[in-house]
C-alpha positions, 0 to 999 in steps of 0.5 A, a space after each residue: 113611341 119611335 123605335 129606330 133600327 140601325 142597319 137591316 141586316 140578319 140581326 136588324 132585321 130579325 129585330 124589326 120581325 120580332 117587334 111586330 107584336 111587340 110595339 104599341 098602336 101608332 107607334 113609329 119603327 124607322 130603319 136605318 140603312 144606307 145599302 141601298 140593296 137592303 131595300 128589299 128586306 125593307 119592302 118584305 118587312 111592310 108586307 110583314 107590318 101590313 097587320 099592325 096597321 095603325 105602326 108608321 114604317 118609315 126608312 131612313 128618316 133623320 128626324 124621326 132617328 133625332 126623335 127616337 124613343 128607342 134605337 137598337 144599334 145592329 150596323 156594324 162590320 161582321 169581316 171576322 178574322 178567325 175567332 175574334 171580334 175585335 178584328 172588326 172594331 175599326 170599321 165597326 167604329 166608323 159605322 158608329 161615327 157614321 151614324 151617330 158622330 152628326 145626330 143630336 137626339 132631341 129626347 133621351 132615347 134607350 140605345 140598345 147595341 148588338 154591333 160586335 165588339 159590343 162592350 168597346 162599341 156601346 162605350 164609342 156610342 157614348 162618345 159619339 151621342 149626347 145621350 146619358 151613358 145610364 142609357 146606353 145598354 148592349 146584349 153582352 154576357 146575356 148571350 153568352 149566359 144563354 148559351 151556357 143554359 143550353 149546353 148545361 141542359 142538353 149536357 144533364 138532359 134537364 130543362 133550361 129553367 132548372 138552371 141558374 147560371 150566368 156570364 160576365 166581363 167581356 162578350 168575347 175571349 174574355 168571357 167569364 162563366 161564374 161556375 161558384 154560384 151555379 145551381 141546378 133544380 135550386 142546388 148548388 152544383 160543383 162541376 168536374 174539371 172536364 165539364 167546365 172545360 167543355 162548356 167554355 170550349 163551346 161558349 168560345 167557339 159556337 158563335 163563329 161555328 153559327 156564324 160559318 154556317 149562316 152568315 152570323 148569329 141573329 136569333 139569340 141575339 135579337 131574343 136578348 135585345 128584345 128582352 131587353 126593350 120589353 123591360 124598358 118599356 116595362 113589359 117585363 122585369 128581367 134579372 140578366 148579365 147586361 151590358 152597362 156603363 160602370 161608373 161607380 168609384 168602388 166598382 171601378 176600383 174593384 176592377 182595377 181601373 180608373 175610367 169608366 168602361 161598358 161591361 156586363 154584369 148581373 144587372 135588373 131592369 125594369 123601366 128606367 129602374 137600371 141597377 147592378 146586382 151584388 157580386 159574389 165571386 170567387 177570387 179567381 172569377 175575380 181575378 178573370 173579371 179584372 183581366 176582361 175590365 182591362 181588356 175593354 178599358 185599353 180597347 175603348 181608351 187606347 183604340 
């Protein structure tokens, strides 16, 4: 197995970390990153493999990338105007060309994007990597749905396991907390008013709270990727909010629009076993889902 990372950043090289004890015996991590300042985090990350001895370490390897099993995408551009990742989308786009517009991989590899705005980004990788858009995935509303657990059970004082809850659409303004079917310690649960106000003023502003404080967020996320490498690997099945390419021609039509898009929602993996899940929604979740599919097919289409 050969794993790249692309970018050895916070977030990449939280990633590269936490794959440690996750990698099978003799199999290959390659880093990719051209700032060649990042070539200290790379020395500090073999001291951190020097356990796994039988895992090649490898940086900037083209033909191990071209040869790659599986490759998280963390390079992009973190200059956040206030509260808005699409202010990066420019440079974040280059990065992808950069990276991916001269490679021709030689297998079919998983790519798992993180890079922000990862719904617009993951369907400019498609674009730039002749890879099937089956397995293109990124992080998304996984995040977000996260992050929501964690509000509502320090907001009850209940344990995270006793809440079902989840986001979906656009990792970012448009974000769409699906409140009809959530359910606390197995019951339904209706919210009062003040409560969801509150809980999507926090999912709105924490990640740029974290990101003013540390530089960006890194542990969440790279929590999400990782999960989601260890259900293609079939480590693990998962039942999240992940980011795919919708195709089908009724989901398409469903979200009012008549070209494929990368958006999150509610989706099982397990190995190459990648499938949406039913959507029961309330017409106004609906109808927010809708906005948030414009948004990412005028930004991926139009940009």
């Amino acid at each position: 197995m050969i794993v790249t990372i692309t970018g050895l950043g916070n977030v990449g090289s939280t990633i590269a970390f936490g794959l440690i004890p996750k990698l099978p015996s003799h199999a290959t991590l390659n880093i990719i990153e051209k700032d060649a300042s990042k070539s200290g985090a790379f020395e500090d990350l073999l001291h951190g493999y020097s356990c796994r001895l039988t895992i090649k370490v490898l940086w900037n390897d083209a033909q191990a990338f071209r040869d790659s099993d599986f490759v998280f995408h963390t390079a992009g551009s973190t200059n956040y105007a206030v509260n808005d990742r699409l202010s990066v989308l420019k440079e974040s786009t280059q990065i992808v060309d950069d990276v991916f517009g001269q490679t021709t991989f030689t297998n079919e590899p998983y790519i798992i994007n993180i890079a922000n705005p990862v719904d617009i980004i993951s369907y400019k990788i498609y674009e730039a990597c002749n890879v099937p858009s089956k397995n293109i995935l990124h992080t998304g509303t996984m995040l977000d749905s996260l992050r929501l657990s964690h509000f509502l059970a320090k907001e009850f004082s209940i344990l995270h396991e006793n809440i079902d809850v989840f986001c979906i659409g656009e990792h970012g303004k448009d974000i769409v907390p699906v409140w009809s079917q959530l359910s606390i310690n197995r019951k339904s649960k209706s919210l009062s008013e003040s409560t969801i106000k509150k809980a999507e003023s926090y999912l709105q502003n924490i990640p740029f709270k974290i990101i003013e404080q540390q530089g960006s967020t890194k542990f969440a996320v790279a929590r999400c990727a990782i999960m989601i490498f260890d259900a293609l690997n079939q480590s693990r099945t998962i039942y999240y909010p992940i980011g795919t390419m919708v195709e089908d021609e009724q989901m398409l039509a469903d979200l009012d629009i008549d070209r494929p898009i990368s958006i999150s929602l509610p989706t099982v993996v397990s190995g190459n076993y990648i499938k949406p899940l039913p959507l029961n929604l309330s017409e106004h979740e609906w109808q927010s889902l809708r906005n948030a599919a414009r948004k990412i097919y005028k930004m991926s289409y139009v940009f």
